[in-house]
BALOBA-1460 file (C-alpha; in Angstrom, 3 decimals):
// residues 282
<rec num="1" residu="x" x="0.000" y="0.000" z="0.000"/>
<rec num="2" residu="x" x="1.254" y="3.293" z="-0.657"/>
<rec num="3" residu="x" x="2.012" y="5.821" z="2.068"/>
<rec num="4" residu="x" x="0.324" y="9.151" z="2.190"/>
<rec num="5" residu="x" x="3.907" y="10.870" z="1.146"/>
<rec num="6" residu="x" x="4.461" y="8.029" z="-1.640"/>
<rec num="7" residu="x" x="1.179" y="9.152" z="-3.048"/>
<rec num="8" residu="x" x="1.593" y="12.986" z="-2.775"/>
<rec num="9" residu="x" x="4.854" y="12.524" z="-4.652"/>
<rec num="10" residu="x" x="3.487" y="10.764" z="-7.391"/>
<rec num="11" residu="x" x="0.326" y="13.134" z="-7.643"/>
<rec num="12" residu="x" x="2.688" y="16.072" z="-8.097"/>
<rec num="13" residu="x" x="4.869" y="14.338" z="-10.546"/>
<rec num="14" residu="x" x="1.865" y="14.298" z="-12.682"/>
<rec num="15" residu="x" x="0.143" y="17.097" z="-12.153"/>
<rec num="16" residu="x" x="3.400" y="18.417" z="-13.994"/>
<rec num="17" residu="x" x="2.548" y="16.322" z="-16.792"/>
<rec num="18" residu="x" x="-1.263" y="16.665" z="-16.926"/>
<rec num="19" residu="x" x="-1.644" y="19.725" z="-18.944"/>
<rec num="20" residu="x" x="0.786" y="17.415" z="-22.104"/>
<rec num="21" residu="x" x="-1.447" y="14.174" z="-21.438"/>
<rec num="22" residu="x" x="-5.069" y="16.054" z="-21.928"/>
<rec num="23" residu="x" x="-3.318" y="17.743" z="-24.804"/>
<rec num="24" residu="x" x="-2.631" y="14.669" z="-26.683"/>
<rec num="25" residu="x" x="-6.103" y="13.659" z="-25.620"/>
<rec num="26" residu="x" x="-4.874" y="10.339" z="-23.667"/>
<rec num="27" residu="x" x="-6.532" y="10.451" z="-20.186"/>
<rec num="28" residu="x" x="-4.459" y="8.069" z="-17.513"/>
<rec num="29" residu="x" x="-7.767" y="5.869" z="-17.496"/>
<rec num="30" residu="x" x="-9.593" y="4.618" z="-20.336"/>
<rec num="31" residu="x" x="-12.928" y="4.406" z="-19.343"/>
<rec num="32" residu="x" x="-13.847" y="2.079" z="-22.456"/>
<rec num="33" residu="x" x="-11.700" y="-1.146" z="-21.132"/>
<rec num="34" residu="x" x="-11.490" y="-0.743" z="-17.316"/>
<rec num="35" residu="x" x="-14.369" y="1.151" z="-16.399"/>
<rec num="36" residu="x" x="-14.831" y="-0.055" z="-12.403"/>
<rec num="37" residu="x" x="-11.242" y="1.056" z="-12.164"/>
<rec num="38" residu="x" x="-11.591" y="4.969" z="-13.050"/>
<rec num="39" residu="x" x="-12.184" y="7.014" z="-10.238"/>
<rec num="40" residu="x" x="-15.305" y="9.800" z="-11.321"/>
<rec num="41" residu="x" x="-15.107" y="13.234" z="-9.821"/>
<rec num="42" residu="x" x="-17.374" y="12.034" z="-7.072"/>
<rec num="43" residu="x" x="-15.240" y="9.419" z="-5.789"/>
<rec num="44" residu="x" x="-12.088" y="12.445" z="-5.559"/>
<rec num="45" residu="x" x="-14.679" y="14.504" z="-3.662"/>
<rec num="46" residu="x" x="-15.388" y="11.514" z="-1.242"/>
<rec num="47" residu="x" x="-11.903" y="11.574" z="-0.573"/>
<rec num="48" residu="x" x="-11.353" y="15.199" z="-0.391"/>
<rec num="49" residu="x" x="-13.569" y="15.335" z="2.391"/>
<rec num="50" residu="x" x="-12.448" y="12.195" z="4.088"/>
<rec num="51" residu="x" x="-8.989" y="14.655" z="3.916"/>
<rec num="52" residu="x" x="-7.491" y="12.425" z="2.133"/>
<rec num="53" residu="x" x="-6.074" y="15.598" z="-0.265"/>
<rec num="54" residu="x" x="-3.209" y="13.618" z="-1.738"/>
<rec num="55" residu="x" x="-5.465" y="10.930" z="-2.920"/>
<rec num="56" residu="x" x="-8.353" y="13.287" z="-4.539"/>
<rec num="57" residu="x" x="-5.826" y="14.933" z="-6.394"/>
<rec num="58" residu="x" x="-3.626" y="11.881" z="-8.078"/>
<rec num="59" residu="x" x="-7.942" y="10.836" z="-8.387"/>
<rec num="60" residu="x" x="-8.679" y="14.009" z="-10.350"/>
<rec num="61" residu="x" x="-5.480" y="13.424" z="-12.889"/>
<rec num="62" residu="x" x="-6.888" y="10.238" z="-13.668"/>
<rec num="63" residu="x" x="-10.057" y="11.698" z="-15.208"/>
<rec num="64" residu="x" x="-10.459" y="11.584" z="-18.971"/>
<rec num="65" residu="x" x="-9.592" y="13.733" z="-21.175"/>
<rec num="66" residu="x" x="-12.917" y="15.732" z="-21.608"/>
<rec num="67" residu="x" x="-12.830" y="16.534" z="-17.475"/>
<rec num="68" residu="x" x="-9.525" y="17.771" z="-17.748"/>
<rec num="69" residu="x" x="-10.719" y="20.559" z="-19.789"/>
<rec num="70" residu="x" x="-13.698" y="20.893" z="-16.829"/>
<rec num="71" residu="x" x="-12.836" y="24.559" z="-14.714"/>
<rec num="72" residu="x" x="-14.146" y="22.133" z="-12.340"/>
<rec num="73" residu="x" x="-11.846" y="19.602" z="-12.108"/>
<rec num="74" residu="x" x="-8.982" y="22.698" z="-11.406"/>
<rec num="75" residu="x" x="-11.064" y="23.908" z="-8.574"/>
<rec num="76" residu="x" x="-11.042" y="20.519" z="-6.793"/>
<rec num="77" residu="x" x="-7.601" y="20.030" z="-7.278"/>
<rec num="78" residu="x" x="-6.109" y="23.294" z="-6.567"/>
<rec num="79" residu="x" x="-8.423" y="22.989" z="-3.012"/>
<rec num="80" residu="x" x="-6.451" y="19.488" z="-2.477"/>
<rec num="81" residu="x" x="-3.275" y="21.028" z="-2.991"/>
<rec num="82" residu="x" x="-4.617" y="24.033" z="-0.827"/>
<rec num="83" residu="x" x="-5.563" y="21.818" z="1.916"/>
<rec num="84" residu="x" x="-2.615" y="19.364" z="2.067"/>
<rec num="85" residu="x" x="-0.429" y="22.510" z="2.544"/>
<rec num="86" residu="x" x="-2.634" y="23.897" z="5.163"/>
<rec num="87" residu="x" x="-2.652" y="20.160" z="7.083"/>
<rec num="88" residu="x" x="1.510" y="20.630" z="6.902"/>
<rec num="89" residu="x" x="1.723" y="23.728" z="8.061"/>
<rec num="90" residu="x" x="-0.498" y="23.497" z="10.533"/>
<rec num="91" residu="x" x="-1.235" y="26.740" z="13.067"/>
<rec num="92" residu="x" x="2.529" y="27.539" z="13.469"/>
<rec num="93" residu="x" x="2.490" y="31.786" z="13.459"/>
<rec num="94" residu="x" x="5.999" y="31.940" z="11.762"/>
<rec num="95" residu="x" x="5.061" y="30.921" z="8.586"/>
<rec num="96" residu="x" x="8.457" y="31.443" z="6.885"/>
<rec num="97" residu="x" x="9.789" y="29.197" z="9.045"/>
<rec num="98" residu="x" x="6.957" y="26.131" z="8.542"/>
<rec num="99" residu="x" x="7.501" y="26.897" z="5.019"/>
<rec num="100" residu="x" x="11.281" y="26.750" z="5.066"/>
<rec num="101" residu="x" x="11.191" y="23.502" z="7.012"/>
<rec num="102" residu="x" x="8.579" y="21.658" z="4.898"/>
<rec num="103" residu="x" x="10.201" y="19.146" z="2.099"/>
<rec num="104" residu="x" x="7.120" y="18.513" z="0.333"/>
<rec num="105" residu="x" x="5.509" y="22.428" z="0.506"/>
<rec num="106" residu="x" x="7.287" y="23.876" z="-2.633"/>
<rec num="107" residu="x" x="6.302" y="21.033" z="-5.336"/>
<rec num="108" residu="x" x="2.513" y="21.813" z="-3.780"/>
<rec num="109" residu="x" x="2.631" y="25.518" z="-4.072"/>
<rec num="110" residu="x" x="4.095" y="24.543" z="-7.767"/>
<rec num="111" residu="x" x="1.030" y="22.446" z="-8.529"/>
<rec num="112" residu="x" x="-0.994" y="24.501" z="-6.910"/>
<rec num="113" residu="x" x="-0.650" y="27.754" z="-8.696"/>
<rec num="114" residu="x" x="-0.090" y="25.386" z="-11.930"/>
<rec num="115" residu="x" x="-3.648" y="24.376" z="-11.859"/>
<rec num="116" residu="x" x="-5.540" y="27.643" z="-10.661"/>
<rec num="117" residu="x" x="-3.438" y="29.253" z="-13.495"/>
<rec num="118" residu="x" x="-5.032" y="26.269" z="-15.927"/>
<rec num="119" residu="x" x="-8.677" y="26.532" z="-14.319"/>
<rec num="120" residu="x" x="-8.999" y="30.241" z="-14.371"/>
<rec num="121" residu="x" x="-7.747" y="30.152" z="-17.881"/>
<rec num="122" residu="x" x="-10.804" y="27.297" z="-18.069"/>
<rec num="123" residu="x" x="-13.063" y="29.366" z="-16.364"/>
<rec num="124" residu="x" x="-12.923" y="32.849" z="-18.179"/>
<rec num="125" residu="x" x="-12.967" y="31.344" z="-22.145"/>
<rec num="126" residu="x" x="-16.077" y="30.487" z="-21.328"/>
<rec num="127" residu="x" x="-17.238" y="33.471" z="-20.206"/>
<rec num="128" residu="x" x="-15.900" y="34.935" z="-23.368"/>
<rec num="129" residu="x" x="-18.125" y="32.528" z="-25.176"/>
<rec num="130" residu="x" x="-21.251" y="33.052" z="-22.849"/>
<rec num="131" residu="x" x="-20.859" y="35.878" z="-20.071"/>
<rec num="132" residu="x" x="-24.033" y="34.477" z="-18.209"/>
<rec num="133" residu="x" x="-22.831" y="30.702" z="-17.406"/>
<rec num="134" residu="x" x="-23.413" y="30.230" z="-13.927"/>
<rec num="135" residu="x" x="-21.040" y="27.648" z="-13.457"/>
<rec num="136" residu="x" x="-18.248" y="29.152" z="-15.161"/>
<rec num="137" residu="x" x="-18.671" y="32.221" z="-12.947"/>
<rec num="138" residu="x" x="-18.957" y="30.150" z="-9.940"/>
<rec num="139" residu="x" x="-15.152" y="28.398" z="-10.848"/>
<rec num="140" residu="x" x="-13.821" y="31.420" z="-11.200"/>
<rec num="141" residu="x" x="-14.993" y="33.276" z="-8.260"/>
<rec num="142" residu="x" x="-13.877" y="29.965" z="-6.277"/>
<rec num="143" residu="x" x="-10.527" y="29.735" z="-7.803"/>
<rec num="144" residu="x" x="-9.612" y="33.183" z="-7.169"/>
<rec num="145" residu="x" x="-10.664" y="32.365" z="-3.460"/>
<rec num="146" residu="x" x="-8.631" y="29.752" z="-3.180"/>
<rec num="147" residu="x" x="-5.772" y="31.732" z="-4.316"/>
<rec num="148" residu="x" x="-6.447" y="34.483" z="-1.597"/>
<rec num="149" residu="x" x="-6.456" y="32.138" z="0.994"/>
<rec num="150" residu="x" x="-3.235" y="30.813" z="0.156"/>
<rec num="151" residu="x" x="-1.404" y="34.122" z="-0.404"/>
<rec num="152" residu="x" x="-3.217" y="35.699" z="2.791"/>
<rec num="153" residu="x" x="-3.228" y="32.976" z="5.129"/>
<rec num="154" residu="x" x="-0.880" y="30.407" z="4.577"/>
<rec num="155" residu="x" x="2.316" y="32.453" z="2.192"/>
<rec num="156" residu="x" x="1.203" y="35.819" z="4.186"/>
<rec num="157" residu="x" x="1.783" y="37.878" z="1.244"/>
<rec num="158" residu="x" x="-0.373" y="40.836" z="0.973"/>
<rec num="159" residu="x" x="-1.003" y="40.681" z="-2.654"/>
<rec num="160" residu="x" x="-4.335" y="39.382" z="-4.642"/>
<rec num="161" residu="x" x="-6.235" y="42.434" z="-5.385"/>
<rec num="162" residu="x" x="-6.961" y="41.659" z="-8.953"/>
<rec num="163" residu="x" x="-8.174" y="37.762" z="-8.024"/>
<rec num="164" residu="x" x="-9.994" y="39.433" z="-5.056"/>
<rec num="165" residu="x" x="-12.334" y="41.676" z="-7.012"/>
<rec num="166" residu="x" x="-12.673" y="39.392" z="-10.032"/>
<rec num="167" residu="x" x="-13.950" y="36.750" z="-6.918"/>
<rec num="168" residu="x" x="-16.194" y="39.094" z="-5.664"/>
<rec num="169" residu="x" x="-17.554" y="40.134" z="-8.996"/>
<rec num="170" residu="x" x="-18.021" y="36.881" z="-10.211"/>
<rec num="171" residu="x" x="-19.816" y="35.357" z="-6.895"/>
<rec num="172" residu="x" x="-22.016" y="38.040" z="-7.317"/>
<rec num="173" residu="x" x="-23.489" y="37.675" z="-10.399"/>
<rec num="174" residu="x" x="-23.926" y="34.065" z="-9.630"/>
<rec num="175" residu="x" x="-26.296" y="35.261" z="-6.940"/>
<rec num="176" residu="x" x="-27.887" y="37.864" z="-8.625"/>
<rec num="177" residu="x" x="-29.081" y="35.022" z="-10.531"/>
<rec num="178" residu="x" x="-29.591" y="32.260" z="-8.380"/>
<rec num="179" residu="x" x="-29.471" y="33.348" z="-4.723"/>
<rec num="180" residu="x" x="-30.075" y="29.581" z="-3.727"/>
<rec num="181" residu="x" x="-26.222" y="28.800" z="-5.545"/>
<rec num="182" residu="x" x="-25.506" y="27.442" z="-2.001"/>
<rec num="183" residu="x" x="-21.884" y="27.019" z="-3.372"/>
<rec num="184" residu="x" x="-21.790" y="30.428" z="-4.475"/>
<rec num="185" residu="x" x="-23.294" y="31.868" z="-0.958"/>
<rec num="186" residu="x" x="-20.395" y="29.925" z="1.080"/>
<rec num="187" residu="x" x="-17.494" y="30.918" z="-1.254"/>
<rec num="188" residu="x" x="-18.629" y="35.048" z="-1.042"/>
<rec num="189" residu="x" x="-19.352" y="34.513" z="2.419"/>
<rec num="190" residu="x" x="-15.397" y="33.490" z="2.646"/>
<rec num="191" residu="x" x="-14.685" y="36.548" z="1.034"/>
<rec num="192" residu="x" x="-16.316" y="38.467" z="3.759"/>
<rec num="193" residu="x" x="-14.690" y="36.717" z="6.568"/>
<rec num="194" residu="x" x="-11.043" y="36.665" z="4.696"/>
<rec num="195" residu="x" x="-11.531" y="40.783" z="4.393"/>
<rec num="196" residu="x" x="-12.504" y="40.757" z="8.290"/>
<rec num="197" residu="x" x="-9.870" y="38.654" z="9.624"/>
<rec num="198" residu="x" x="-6.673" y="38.853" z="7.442"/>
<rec num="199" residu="x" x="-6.320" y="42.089" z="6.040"/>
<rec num="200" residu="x" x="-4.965" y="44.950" z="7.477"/>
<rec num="201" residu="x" x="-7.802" y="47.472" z="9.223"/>
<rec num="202" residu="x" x="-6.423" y="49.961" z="7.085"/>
<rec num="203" residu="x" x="-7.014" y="48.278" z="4.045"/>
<rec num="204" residu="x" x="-9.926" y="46.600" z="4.347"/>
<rec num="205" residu="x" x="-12.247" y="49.714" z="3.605"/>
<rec num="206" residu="x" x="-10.504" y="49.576" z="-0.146"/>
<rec num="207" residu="x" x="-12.006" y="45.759" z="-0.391"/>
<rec num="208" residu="x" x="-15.392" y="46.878" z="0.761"/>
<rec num="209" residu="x" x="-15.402" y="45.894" z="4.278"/>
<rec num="210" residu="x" x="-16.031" y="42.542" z="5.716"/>
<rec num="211" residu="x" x="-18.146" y="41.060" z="8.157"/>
<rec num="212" residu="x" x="-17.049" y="37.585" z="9.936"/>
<rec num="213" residu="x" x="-20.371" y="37.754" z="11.805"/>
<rec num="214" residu="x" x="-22.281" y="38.195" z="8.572"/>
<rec num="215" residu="x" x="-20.018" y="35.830" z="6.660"/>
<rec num="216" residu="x" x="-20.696" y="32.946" z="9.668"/>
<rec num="217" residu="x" x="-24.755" y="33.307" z="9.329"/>
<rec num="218" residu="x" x="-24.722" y="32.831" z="5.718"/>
<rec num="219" residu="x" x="-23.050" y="29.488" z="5.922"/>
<rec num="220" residu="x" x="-25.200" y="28.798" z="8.648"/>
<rec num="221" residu="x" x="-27.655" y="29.615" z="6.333"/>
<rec num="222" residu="x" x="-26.031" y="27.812" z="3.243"/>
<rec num="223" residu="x" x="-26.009" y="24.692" z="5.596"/>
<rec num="224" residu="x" x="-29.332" y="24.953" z="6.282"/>
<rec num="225" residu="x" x="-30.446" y="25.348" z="2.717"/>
<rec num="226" residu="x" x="-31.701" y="21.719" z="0.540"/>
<rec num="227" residu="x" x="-28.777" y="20.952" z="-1.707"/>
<rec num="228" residu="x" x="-26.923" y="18.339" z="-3.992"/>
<rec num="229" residu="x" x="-24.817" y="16.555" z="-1.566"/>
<rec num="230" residu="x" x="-21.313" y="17.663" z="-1.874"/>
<rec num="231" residu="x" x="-22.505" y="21.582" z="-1.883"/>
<rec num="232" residu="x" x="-24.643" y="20.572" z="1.629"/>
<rec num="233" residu="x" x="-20.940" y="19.143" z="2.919"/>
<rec num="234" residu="x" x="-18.973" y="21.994" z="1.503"/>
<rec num="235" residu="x" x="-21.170" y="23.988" z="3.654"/>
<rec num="236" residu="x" x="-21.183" y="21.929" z="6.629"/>
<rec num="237" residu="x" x="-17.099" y="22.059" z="6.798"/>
<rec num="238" residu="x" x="-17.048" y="25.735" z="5.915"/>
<rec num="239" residu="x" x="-19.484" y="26.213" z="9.038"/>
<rec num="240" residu="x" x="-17.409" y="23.948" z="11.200"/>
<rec num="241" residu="x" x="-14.249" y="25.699" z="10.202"/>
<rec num="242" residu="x" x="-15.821" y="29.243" z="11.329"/>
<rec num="243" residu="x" x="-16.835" y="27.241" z="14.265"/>
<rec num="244" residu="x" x="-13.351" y="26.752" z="15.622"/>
<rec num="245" residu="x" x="-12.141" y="29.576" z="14.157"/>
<rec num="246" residu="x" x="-14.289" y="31.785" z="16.033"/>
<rec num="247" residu="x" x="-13.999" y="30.027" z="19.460"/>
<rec num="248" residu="x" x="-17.443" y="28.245" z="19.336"/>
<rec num="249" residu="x" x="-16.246" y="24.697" z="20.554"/>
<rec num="250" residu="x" x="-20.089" y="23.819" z="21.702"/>
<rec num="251" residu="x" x="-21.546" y="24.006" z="18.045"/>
<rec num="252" residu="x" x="-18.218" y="22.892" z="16.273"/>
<rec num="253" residu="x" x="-17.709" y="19.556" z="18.380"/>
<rec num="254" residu="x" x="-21.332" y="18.843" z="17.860"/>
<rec num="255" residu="x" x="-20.984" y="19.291" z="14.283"/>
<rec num="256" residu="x" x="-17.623" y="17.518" z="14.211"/>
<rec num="257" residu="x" x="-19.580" y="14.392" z="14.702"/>
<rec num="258" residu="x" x="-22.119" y="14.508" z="12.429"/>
<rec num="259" residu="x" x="-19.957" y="15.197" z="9.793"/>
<rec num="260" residu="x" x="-17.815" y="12.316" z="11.057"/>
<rec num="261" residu="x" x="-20.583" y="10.241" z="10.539"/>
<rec num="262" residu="x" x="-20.941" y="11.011" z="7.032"/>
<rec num="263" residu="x" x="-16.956" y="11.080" z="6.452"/>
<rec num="264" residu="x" x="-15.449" y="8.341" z="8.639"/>
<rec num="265" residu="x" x="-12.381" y="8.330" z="7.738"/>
<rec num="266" residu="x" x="-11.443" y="12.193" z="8.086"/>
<rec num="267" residu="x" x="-8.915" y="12.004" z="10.890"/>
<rec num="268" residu="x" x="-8.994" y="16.054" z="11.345"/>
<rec num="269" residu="x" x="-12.390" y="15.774" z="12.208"/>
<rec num="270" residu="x" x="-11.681" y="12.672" z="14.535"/>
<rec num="271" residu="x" x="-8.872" y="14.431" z="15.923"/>
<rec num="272" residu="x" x="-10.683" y="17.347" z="16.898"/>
<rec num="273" residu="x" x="-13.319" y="15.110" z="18.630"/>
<rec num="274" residu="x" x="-10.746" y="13.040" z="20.867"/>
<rec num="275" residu="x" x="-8.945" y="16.808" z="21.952"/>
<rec num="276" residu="x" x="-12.380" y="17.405" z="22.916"/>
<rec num="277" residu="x" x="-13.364" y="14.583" z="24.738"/>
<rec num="278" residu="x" x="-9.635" y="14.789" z="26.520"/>
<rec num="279" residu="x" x="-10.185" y="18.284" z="27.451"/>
<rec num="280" residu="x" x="-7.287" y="19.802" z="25.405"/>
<rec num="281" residu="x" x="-9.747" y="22.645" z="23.716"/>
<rec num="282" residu="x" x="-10.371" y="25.621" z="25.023"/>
């Protein structure tokens, strides 16, 4: 069986090579001979939110061809890349220093900006073609969130603006025209909370504003609201992350395990339980 790092390794090696393969239209997996054995872009969700991020990438590069060309496909890998590095780098405050000391952290920033680059470049050809489609302007908007949140809070580089606005522009008119895009209301809700909570006070008045308090009843919200089910779940871990983030242990731990009960395997969420139940959070 491979190990976790074995698997990252190989993930990044061809994530290198991914943009060459789709080009010369021969997907890793050929769905025709050995269909049971391709993973779909549901089974590298599943593991995405079992936080198994190394897997639901290397899962993603073995799509065919035609989802390789999906802004879709970017956005979930880019957020495994995103959220292996934050798993590495943990909480540590000096973040030069995490950085410096991390083996694996460069090759994933690589990839990382590799396929936001790719999926934003996805993303806005189609809007060229048709400046109304929904999803389109939903990729976008959630690729240049990613991107914030790993210049802002894991690189701490104060840089972004153009991403930041194009985000905020784009989640919009997604919700001008569907304000049930529960997807859409949890990524601009991010927006709000990144604007609140990592950028300087002086700044923030140039990004128009930000509101953590808002941004944290709108998930509740989104979580609340009927959805497909890996929008409810994206809303369900964005409101448990706010959760913890903002201190409210009560909520988060009971969330923690109904989410574990839907994703069994995500040891984050198990860890945070057992600290819990040992009396090691706050």
């Amino acid at each position: 069986m491979k190990t976790s790092a074995s698997i990252l390794a190989a993930a990044v090696m061809v994530a290198a090579q991914a943009p060459r393969l789709a080009g010369n239209g021969e997907p890793p997996c050929d769905r025709a001979s050995v269909p049971l054995a391709c993973p779909s872009l549901a089974d590298a969700q599943i593991s995405f939110y079992n936080a198994r991020y190394a897997v639901a990438a290397a899962q993603t590069l073995e799509l065919p061809a035609t989802d390789q060309d999906d802004p879709a496909t970017y956005e979930l890998r880019a957020s495994a890349w995103l959220f292996q590095l934050k798993s590495l780098l943990g909480d540590r405050p000096d973040r030069s220093a995490a950085l410096a000391s991390c083996v694996t952290c460069p090759e994933l920033v690589a990839a990382f900006f590799r396929d936001t680059a790719r999926g934003q470049m996805l993303a806005r050809a189609r809007l060229r073609s048709n400046a109304s489609d929904e999803a389109a302007l939903f990729f976008l908007g959630k690729l240049d969130l990613n991107y914030l949140w790993l210049q802002l809070g894991l690189l701490g580089h104060r840089t972004g603006w153009y991403e930041f606005r194009e985000a905020r522009r784009s989640l919009d008119a997604v919700l001008e025209r569907n304000r049930l895009h529960v997807r859409a209301r949890v990524a601009r809700a991010w927006i709000d909370y990144i604007v609140d909570t990592a950028m300087p006070r002086g700044t923030k008045w140039l990004l128009g504003g930000g509101n953590k308090t808002h941004a944290l009843l709108t998930v509740r919200q989104a979580a609340n609201t009927e959805a497909d089910f890996f929008s409810h779940a994206e809303a369900e871990f964005s409101l448990w992350d706010m959760q913890v983030r903002e201190g409210h242990t009560g909520e988060a731990v009971q969330l923690a395990r109904e989410l574990a009960r839907v994703f069994p395997e995500n040891r984050q969420l198990a860890i945070f339980i057992e600290d819990h139940e040992a009396g090691r959070l706050p």
